[in-house]
N, C-alpha and C positions, 0 to 999 in steps of 0.2 A: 564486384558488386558492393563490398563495405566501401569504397573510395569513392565510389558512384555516390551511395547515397548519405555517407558525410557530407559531401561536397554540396548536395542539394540541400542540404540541412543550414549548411554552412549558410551555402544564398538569401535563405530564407530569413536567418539573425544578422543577415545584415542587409537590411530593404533600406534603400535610401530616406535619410530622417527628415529630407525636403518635403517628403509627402505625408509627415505626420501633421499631426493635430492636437491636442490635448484632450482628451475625452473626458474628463473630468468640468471642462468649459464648453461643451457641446451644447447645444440650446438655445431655446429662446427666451427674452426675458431674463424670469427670473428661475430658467429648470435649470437643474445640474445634472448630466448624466452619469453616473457611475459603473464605467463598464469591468465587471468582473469575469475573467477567463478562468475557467475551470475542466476538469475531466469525469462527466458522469459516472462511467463505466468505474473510475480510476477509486472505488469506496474508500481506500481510505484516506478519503478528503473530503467526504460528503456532509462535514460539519462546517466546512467554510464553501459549500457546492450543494449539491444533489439535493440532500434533507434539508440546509439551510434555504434554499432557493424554496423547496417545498411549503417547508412552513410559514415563509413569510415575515422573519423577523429582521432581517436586515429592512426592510422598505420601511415596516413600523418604526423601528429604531428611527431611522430617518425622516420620517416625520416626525416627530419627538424631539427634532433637535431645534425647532422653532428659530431659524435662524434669518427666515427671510427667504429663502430659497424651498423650490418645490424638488425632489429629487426622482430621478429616476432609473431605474438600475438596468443595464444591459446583460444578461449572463450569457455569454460563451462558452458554448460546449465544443470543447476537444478531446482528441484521443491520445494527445500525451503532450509533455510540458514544454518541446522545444516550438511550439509555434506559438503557443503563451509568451514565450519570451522574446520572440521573433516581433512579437505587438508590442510589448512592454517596451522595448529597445525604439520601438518606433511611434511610441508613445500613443497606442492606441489602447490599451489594458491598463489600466490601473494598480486594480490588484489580482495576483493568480496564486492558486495552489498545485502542487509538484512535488514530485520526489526527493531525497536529500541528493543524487545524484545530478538531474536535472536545472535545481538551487543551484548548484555549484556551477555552472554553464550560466547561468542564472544571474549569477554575481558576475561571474568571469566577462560575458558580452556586455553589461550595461556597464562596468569601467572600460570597455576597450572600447564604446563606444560613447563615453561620456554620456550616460543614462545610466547611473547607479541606482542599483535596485536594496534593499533589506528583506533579511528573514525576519520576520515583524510577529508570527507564530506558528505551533506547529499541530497538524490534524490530529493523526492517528503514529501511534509508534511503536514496535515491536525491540522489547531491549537487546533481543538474543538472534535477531535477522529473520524472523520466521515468514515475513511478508512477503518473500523472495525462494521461490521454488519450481526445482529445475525435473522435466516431468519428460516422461518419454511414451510412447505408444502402446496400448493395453498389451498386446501381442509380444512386444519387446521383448527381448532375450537380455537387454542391459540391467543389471542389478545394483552397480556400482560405479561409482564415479570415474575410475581406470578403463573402464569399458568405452569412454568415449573417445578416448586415442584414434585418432583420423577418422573422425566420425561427422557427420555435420548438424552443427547445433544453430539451432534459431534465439536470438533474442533484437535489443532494441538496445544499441549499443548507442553508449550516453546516460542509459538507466540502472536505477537500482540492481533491476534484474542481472542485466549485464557486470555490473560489478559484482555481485554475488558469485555470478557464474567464472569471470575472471583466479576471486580469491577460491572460489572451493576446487578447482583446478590447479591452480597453485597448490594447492596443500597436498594435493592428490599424486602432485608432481608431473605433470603434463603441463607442457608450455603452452599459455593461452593463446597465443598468437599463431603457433606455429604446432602448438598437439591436434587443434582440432579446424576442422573449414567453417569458420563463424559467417553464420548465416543476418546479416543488419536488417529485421526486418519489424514492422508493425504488429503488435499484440496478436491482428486478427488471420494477417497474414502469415505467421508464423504456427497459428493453431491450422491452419488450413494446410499448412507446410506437412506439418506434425502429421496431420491423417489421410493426408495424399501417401506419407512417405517418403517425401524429398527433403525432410529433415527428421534424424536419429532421436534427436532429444529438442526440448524447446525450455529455456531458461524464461521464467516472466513474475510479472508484479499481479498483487493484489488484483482482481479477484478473477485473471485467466487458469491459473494452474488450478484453484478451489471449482471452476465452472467446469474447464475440463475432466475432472478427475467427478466430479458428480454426474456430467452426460454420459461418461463412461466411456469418451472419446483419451485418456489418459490415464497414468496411473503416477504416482511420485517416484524420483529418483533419488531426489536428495530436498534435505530438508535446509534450508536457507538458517535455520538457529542452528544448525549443526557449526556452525558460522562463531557463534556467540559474540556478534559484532551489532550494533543497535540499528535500526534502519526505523527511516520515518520519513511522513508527506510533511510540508509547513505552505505557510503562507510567505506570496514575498510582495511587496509593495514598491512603485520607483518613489526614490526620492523624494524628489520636486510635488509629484502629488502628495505623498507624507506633508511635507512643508506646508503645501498649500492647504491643504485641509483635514489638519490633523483631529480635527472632531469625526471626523467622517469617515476615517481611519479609524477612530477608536470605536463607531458605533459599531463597522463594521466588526471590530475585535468581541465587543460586546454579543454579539448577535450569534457570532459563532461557539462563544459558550455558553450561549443560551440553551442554542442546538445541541451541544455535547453533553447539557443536564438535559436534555429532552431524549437524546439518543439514551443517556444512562440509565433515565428512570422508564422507560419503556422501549428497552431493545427490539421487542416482537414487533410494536406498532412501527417504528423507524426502520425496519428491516423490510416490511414491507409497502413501507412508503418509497423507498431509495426501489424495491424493486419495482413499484408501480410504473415510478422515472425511466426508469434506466433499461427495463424490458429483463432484466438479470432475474433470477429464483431467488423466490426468498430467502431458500435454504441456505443457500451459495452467499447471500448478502450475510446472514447472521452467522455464519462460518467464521466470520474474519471481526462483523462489527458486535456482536452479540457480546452476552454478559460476560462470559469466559471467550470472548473472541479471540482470533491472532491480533488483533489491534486495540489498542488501549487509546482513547480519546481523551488529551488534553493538552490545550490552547498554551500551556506554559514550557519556556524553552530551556528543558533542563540541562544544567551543566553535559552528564555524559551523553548527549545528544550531538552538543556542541563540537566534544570531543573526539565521538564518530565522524561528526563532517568534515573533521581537519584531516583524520585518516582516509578520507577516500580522494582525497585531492590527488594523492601519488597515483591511484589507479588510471584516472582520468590524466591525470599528464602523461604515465605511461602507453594509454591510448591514443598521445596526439590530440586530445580534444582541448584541453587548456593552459595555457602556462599556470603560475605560481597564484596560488586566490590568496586572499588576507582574508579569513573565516570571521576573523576578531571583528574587524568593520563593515562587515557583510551582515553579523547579527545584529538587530537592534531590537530590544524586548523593552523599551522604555514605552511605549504604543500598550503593548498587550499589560504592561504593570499595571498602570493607569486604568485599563479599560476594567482589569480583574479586582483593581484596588487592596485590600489588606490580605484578602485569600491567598496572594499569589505567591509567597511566600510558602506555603500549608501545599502548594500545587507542586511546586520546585521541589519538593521533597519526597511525592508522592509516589507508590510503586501501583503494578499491575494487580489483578485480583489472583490469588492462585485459581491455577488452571483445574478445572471442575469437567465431569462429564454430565450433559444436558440431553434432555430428549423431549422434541417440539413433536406432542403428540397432534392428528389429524381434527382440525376443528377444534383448536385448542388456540387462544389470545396470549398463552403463556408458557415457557417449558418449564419440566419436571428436572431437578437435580439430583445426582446423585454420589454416594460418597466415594465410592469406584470403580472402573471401570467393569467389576465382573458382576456389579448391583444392575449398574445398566443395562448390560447382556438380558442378565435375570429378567429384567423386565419386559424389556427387546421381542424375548423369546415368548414371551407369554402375550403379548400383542401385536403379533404380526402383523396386521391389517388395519393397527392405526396409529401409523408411524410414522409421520410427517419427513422427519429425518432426527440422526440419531449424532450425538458429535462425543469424540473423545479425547485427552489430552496426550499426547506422545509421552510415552515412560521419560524418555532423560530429557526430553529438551520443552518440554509445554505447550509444544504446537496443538492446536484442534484441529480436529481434521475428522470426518468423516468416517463412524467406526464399521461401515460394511467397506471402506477402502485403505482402510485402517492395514497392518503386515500386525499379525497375532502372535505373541509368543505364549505357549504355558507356561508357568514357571513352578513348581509345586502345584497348589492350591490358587495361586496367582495367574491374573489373566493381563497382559500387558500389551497395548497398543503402540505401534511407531506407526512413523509419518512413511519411513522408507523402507527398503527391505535390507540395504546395508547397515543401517544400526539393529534392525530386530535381530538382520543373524551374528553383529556383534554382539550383544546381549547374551545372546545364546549358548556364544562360544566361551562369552566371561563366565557363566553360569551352569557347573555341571546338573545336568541333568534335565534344563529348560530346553524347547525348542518350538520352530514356530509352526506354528498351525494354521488352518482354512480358519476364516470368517464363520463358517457353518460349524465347523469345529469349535471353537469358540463360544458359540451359540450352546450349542449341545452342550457341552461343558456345566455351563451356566445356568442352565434350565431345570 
């Protein structure tokens, strides 16, 4: 099945380049078409897709650029980066956003196919891998990662997800290839996988594991920061359109941190704008893009990002997917310098917000904060009934996540949330006298 649908993936990045065209020269006159391939569902890229497309600021921008030319923008919606690239390579996409795994395939097809592509910038990023979480069925008897020894795991091999799932198996000491029967399959087919029960666990990206784990079709197995590895979406642009119209390029750059001050300074309204899009829960969008989100938005490509993508190159060669990438000439942030101007430097250096606990009360434009996790309870418990959703930050690793699906531990006087339930009962065991408790327990506690 994995060979079958490499092999159709494979076909797919390399469509004969006889039958391209430049889309960037599409039209009549004097139009330019500008076709950008994107992933709605895929949020954390929805500042260069979903909300940016929503708001409109890309087409503005480009009217503004009073150059002679009328433009018009194409957006393309996919369900994941390899057929973005499968266009780029065939010179139908201009510009796309995609995973750092993805990128890397990214770069890899458009030098083997003489269509070189650049990471030009990047969405949303997680420094500690938290975007990346590998989730099993509510019922499941699996608690830890060792449990899935000859088990069968769903993911989308080539992705983030997928490398996450590769390394946290490594660590765990299970050989990835040969501990478990890895399931290649599509986001949706893989959750479908998951609650039929034809797959044990299902490894995935931004925002399947936060959706599932809210329907209450899932619960977390493992937490992708457990990882402490960076993972991020970017932008990648080909070449030759760079070249050609590198104004056009950079309004585009411009547009997208428009969007990322628009997403910052009004997470509630942007959350449910993207879900308006996208058909996704609010809840589940501001899980990941919200103030204290798993995802941190911005347009700037910093050094240990960089350095993360050079590290997953081995994974991806160990899967057969790509020989040797040069990451060096693959980046080019000369684009987004320019578009961001003097800030970009103040951007490069810039870290996440500490992770806070939030509660989006019912009929509310705005969430409530709080200092921690057992103030939230407190409040929780005293309004049941108007509680839009409630998010908390994992004790050791900062993940938000969901605190009615949150693994509780007491600890003292302390009420401490994880993302999974094998760091809670590590916790537990570092810590005489703690241990974990119900959700409802938790509550009561608190109240």
């Amino acid at each position: 099945m994995k060979r079958t649908a490499i092999a159709a993936s494979t076909a797919l990045l390399l469509l004969p380049l006889s039958a391209c065209g430049g889309s960037a020269e599409a039209g009549d006159g004097g139009t330019v078409t500008i076709t950008v391939g994107y992933q709605s569902k895929t949020i954390n890229t929805v500042t260069a897709g979903t909300l940016l497309r929503s708001l409109g600021y890309l087409e503005r921008d480009l009217d503004a650029l009073h150059d002679g030319h009328t433009y018009k923008v194409d957006w393309q919606d996919y369900a994941t980066g390899a057929p973005i690239t499968a266009q780029m390579t065939a010179g139908k996409i201009d510009i796309g956003s995609m995973g750092d795994f993805p990128l890397l395939i990214n770069a890899a097809r458009g030098k083997q196919l003489g269509k070189p592509t650049h990471l030009v910038s990047v969405t949303g990023y997680n420094p500690r891998g938290g975007l990346n979480t590998i989730v099993t069925s509510p019922g499941s008897k699996l608690s830890s990662l060792t449990g899935l020894k000859g088990k069968k795991v769903s993911t989308s091999v080539g992705s983030a997800a997928d490398g996450t799932l590769v390394r946290a198996l490594q660590r765990a000491g299970i050989d990835p290839d040969k501990g478990i029967e890895k399931l290649n399959q599509q986001p949706a087919v893989g959750a479908s996988a998951l609650s039929a029960g034809s797959a044990d666990a299902l490894s995935q990206f931004v925002a399947w594991p936060g959706l599932l784990a809210y329907q209450g079709k899932a619960k977390a197995l493992y937490d992708g920061a457990q990882l402490n590895l960076p993972t991020f979406h970017g932008v990648t642009a080909r070449e030759d359109f760079a070249k050609q119209r590198p104004a056009v390029l950079e309004a585009f750059l411009k547009a997208q941190a428009e969007a990322t001050e628009y997403l910052d300074a009004h997470p509630v309204a942007a959350a449910e704008k993207v879900a308006k899009a996208t058909g996704l829960p609010a809840e589940v969008v501001y899980l990941y893009n919200g103030a204290h989100g798993i995802s941190t938005f911005d347009p700037a490509i910093k050094p240990q990002l960089v350095s993360a993508l050079k590290q997953d190159v081995s994974v991806l060669k160990a899967e057969k997917l790509t020989g040797d990438i040069d990451v060096d000439s693959f980046v080019d942030d000369r684009y987004v310098r320019k578009a961001l101007g003097a800030g970009y430097a103040e951007r490069l250096a810039s870290t996440p917000p500490t992770a806070a606990s939030e509660v989006w009360p019912k009929g509310s434009e705005q969430t409530i904060g709080f200092k921690s996790p057992a103030d939230l309870l407190g409040y929780v418990a005293g309004h049941k009934n108007g509680i839009r959703a409630a998010y908390v930050p994992d004790a050791t690793t900062g993940t938000l996540w969901f605190a009615d699906r949150a693994v509780w531990v007491a600890d003292g006087k302390q009420l401490l949330p994880f993302v999974a339930p094998a760091t809670a009962k590590a916790y537990a065991a570092a810590h005489g006298g703690a241990r974990v408790i119900t959700y409802a327990d938790a509550l009561g506690r608190a109240s």
